[in-house]
C-alpha positions as CSV (number, residue, x, y, z in Angstrom):
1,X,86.6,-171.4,6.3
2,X,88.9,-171.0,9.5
3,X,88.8,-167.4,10.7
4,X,91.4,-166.3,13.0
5,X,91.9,-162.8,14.5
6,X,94.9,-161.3,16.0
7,X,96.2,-164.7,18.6
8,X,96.4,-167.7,16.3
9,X,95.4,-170.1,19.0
10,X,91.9,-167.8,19.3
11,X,89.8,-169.6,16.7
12,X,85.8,-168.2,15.5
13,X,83.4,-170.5,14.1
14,X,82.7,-174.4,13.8
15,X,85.7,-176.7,14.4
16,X,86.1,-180.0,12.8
17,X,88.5,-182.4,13.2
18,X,89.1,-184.5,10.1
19,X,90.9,-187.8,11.4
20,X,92.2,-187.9,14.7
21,X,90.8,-186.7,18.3
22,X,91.2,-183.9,20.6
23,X,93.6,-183.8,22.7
24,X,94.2,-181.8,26.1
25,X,98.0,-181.8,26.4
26,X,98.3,-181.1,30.0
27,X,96.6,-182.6,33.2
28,X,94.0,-180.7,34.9
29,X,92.7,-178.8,31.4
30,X,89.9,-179.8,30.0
31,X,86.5,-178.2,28.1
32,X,85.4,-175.0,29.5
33,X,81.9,-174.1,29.8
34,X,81.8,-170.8,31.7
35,X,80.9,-169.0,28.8
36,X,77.0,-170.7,29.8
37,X,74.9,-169.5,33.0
38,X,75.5,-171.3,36.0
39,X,73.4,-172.3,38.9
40,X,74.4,-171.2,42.6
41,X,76.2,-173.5,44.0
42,X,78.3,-174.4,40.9
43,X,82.2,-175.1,41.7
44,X,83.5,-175.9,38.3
45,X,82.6,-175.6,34.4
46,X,85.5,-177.3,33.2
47,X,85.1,-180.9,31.8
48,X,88.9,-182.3,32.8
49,X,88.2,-186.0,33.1
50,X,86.3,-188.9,31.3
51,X,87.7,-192.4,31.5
52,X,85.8,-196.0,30.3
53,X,87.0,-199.3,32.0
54,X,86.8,-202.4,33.3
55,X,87.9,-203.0,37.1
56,X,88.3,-206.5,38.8
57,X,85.0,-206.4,41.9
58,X,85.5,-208.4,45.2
59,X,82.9,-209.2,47.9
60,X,84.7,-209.1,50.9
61,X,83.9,-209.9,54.5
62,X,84.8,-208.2,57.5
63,X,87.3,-206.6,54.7
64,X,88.8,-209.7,53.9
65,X,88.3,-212.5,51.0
66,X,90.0,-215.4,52.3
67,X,89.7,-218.6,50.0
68,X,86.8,-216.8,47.5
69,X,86.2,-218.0,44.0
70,X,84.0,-216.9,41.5
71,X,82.1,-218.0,38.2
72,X,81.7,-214.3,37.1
73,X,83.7,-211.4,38.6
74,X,83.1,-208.4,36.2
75,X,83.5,-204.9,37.0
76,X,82.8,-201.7,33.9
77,X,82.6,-198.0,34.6
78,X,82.4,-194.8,33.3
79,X,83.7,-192.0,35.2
80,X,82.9,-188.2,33.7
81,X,84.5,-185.7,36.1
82,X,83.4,-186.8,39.3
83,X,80.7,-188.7,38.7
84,X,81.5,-192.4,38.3
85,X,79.0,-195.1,36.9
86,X,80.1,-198.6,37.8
87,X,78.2,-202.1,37.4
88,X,79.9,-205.4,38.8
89,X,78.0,-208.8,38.4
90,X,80.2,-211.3,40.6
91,X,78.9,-214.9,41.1
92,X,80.7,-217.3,43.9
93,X,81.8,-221.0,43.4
94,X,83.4,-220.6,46.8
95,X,82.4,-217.6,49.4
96,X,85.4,-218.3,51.4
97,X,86.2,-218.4,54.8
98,X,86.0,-214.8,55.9
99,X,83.5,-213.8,58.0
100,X,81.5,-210.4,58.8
101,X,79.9,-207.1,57.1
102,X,79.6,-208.0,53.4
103,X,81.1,-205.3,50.8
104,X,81.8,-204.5,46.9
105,X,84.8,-202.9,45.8
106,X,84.6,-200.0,43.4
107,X,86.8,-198.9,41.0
108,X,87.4,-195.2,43.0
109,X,87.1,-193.4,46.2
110,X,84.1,-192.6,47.6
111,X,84.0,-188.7,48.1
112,X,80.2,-188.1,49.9
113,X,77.9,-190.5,51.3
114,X,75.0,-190.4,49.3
115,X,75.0,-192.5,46.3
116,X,72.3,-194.6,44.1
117,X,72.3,-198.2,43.6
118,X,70.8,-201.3,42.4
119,X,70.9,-204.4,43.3
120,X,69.8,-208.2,41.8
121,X,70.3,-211.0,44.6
122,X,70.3,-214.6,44.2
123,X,70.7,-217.2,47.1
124,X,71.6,-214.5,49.5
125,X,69.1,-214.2,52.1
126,X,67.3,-211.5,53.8
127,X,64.5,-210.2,54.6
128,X,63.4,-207.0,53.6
129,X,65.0,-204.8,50.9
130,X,68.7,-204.5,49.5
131,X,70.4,-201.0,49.8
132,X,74.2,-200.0,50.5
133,X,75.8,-197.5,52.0
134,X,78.9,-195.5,51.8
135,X,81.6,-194.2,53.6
136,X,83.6,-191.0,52.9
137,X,87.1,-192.1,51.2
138,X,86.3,-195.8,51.2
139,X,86.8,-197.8,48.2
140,X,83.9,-200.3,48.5
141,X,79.8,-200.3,49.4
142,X,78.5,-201.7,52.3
143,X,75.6,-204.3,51.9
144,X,72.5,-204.0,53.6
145,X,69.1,-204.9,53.7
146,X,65.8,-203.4,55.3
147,X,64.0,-205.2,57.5
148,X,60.1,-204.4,57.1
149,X,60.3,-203.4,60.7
150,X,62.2,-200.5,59.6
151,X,66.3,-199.9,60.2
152,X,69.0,-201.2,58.2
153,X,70.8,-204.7,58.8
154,X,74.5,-205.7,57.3
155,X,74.4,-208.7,55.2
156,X,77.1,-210.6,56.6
157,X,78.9,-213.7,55.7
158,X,76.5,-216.2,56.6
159,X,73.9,-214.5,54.3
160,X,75.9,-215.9,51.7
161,X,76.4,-219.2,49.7
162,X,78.8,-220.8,47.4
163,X,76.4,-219.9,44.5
164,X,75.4,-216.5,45.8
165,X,75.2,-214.1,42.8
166,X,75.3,-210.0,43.6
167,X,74.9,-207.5,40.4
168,X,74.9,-204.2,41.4
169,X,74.8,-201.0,39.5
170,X,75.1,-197.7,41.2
171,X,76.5,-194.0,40.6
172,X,78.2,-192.0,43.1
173,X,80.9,-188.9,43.3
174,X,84.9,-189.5,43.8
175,X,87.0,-186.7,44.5
């Protein structure tokens, strides 16, 4: 049984919502939590954003993809608040004719420059390990690898081939 005492909106007890969803009727509400301890540090309890969706990646070269084709150019995320989850598995027929620093879009802005990702290569060569990085406010991660003598190196264009296959997976905060 629904209990309510005094405001009608202030609600006691259990909620269940038969058929339907919740819904926040206005933009920059959400589910708050302050009613829980926080750590130090904390800048917000309130849950305002979750989106699912699918987002169209590009490999790019010195910023550009001129004359690129692909065999497989898929792009999913999951964004909760800031935090945004993103996989893209993009295979080339045709790298192009762009040349430079080789990148991946993302689907959102990158806020701060640490991030994790993952990476699966095939007939892109290199030697060492694959990492990114990323910049502040840019919408893409930068390719690299790690040479075993230490230091990072950009993959550039000529890493690349017209089958070259790049799956990444990586998580990283948007503003």
């Amino acid at each position: 049984m629904l209990k309510t005492v005094g405001n009608p909106s202030t609600r006691y007890g259990d909620q269940t919502i038969v058929d339907g969803n919740l819904v926040i009727g206005t933009a920059g509400k959400g589910i708050d939590f302050s009613a829980d301890p926080h750590a130090a540090g904390m800048t917000s309890e309130l849950l305002d954003d979750y989106e699912e969706g699918t987002y169209t990646p590009v490999i790019t070269f010195g910023n550009a993809s001129v004359g690129q084709t692909y065999a497989m150019q898929v792009g999913r995320y999951t964004k909760i608040g800031r935090v945004v989850n993103v996989q893209a598995a993009l295979i080339f027929t045709n790298k192009g004719s762009s040349t430079g620093t080789a990148r991946v879009t993302l689907p959102f802005a990158v806020a701060e420059a640490g991030c994790t990702a993952s990476f699966y290569f095939v007939s892109v060569s290199h030697g060492g390990f694959m990492m990114g990085f990323v910049y502040p406010g840019d919408t893409a991660i930068q390719l690299q690898y790690n040479p075993d003598a230490g230091g990072g190196s950009n993959l550039e264009d000529t890493n690349f081939t017209n089958g070259s296959r790049v799956n990444m997976s990586m998580t990283y905060i948007t503003n």
